[in-house]
N, C-alpha and C positions, 0 to 999 in steps of 0.2 A: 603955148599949149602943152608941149611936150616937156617944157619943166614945169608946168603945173604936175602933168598925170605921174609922171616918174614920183614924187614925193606922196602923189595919192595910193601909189600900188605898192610903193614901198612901207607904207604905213598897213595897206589891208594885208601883205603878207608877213607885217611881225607880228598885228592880230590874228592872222591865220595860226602862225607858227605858236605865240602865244596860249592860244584858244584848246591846239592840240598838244601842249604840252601839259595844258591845267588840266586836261580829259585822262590822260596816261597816268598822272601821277601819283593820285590817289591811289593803285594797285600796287604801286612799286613800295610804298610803305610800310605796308602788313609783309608778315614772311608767315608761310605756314610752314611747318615741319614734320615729317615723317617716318617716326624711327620703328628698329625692328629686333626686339629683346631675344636674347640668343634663346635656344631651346634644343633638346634631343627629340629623336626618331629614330625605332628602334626600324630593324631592318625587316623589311615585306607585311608592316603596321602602318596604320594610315594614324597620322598625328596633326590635330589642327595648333596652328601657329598665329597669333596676334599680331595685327599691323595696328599700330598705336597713333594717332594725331594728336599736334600742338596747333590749335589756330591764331594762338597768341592776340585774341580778343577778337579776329574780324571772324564776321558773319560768311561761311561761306556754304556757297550753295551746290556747286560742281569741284569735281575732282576727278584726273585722270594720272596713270602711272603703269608703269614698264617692272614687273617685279623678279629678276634676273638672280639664276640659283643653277646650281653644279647639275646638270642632267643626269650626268653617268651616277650622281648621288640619290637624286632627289626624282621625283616624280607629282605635279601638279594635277591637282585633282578636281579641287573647285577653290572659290574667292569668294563667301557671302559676308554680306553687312552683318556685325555684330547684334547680339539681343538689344533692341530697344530702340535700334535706329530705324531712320523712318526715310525712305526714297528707294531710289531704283538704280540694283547694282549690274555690272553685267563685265563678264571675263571671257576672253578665248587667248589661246596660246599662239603666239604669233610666229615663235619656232623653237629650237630646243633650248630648255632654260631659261623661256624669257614667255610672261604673263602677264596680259594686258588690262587692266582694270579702269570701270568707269564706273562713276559714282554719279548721279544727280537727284537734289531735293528741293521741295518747298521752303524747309527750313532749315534752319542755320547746321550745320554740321559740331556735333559735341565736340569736346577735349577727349582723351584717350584712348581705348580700344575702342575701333571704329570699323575693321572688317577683321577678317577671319579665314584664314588660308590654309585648308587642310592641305596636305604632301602625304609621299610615300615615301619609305627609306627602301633605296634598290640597293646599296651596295655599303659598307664600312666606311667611313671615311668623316671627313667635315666642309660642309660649303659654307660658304657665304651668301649671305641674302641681300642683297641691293635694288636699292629706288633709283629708277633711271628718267627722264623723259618726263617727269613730274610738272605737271599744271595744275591749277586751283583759280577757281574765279569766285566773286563775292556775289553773295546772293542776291543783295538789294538792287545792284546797279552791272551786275555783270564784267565789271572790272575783274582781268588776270593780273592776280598778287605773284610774286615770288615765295616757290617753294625750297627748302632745303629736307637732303633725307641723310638720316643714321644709318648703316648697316649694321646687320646682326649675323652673329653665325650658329648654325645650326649642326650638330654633333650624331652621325649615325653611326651609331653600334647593333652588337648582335644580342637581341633579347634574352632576358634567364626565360628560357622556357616555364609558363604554369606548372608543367606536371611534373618537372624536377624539382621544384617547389613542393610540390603536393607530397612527391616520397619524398623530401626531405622529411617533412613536418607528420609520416606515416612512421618514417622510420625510427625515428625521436618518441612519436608516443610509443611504438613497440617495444622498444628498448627501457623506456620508464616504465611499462607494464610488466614484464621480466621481470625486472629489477624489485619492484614489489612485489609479486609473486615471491622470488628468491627470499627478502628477506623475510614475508611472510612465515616461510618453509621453516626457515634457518631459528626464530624465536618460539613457535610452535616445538622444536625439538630439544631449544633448550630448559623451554621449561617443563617439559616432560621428562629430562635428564635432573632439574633439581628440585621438583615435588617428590614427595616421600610415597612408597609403596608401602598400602597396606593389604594383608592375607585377605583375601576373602572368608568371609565365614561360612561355620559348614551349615549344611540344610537343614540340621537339626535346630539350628539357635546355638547360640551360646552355652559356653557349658557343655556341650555335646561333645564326647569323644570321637575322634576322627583316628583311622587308620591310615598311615602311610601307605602306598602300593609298594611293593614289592615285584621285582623282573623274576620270571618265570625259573625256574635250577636255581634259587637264593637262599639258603636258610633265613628263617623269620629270628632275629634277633631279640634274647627273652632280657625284661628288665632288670637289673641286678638288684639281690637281694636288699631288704632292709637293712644296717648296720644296728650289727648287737649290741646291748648297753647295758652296762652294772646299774645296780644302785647301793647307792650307801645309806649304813644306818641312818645318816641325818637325813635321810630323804633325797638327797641330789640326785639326778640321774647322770652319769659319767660313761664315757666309752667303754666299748670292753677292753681296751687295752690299756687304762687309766692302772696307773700301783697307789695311786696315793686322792685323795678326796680334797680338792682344792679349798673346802669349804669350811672342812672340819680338820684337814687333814688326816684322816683313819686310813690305815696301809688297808688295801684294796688286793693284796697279793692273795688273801686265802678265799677268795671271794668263790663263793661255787663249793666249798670242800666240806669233806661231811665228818660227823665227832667220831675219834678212832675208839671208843668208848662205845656210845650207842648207835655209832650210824646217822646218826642225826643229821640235819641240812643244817650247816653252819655261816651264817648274816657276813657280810663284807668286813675283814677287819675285828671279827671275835677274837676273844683271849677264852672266854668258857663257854660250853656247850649250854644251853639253852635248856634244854632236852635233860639231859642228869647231870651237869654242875660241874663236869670235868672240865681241868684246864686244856687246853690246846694249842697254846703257843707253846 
């Protein structure tokens, strides 16, 4: 009897052992992945951060994960599901640095950004962001697959302030405004330096004689005379200081003298008076 039962209980427990091996196995196959792309935050700005999923084809339905970050750096603020996804997320901090997330849906959970973790930057420096404690189970049938995570790291610096920005970009246009003004000034005066001045004309019109002013104790300056002119027999009119007639050449020296005979007015250049017939040269 008792080597009958021993071969019967040793057969129901490698069906036992069998039965929960084939139940496990299926989860151990799929791996989900969880990685987390570096990013900056500036410092006392709130900056949301992507947590990224690979399902690597399986269906899953639940997910849970530990997201472990610098305190003295960083500051956790919240953990919501990304635009589009569909279930129920929920976060609490379970102590410094360290952010608990549960994820569960009806439907299958997508490929890539999947939640969304805004922070605060408290201080300069760089932390690292790490998946700890990571679970995933398959929708269909509630099997827990095997997760693997990426860390990423995250960069806090101290922000360019807006409004050093702002007078930057105030004090650039100042300076280009001057500067055209300036050279506004500068060709405006050059070209007034090489247009030609012309007299104004007097009130009279053209034509009209104008008087200079004269300062008060000045003598008024008189026009100087007309220059006296001979004329020669051939008609030319010549300087008075001309001795000879360019035209005819007649000596020009007795010009003006009168006949020592009759008194007579004697022509530029006579040899006989005119007048009664005496010679005079």
């Amino acid at each position: 009897m008792i080597s009958r039962t021993v071969p019967t209980f040793m057969t129901l427990l490698v069906l036992i052992l069998l039965t929960s091996s084939t139940v496990g196995q299926p989860g151990q196959l799929a791996t989900v992945a969880i990685y987390l792309p570096a990013g900056t935050v500036p410092v006392g700005s709130e900056t949301k951060l992507p947590i990224n999923i690979r399902t690597g084809g399986t269906e899953i339905g639940a997910l849970q994960f530990d997201l472990v970050y610098d305190s003295a750096l960083l500051e956790a603020v919240k953990v919501d599901a990304a635009g589009g996804v569909s279930g129920l997320t929920d976060f609490h901090v379970t102590g410094p640095g360290r952010v608990r997330v549960a994820f569960a849906s009806s439907e299958p959970l997508r490929e890539g950004e999947v939640f969304v973790a805004t922070v605060r930057g408290l201080a300069e420096g760089q932390s690292s962001l790490r998946i700890e404690n990571a679970r995933a189970w398959e929708r269909a049938n509630s099997f827990e697959t095997t997760v693997t995570a990426e860390p990423g790291t995250v960069t806090v610096g101290t922000p360019f302030p807006f409004a050093v920005i702002a007078g930057l970009v105030g004090l650039v246009v100042i300076l280009l405004l001057i500067a055209m003004i300036a050279t506004a000034v500068i060709l405006k005066r050059k070209r007034r330096a090489v247009a030609p001045s012309y007299a104004a004309a007097p009130a009279g019109g053209p034509g009209t004689p104008t008087w200079a002013s004269v300062p008060a104790g000045q003598p008024i300056a008189s026009a100087p005379a007309p220059p006296v002119l001979k004329l020669c027999t051939c008609g030319q009119t010549l300087p008075a200081d001309s001795r000879f007639c360019p035209a005819c050449g007649t000596n020009l020296v007795n010009t003006g003298s009168r006949c020592p005979s009759c008194g007579g007015q004697l022509g530029p250049g006579a040899r006989f008076c005119k007048a009664c017939g005496s010679p005079v040269a």
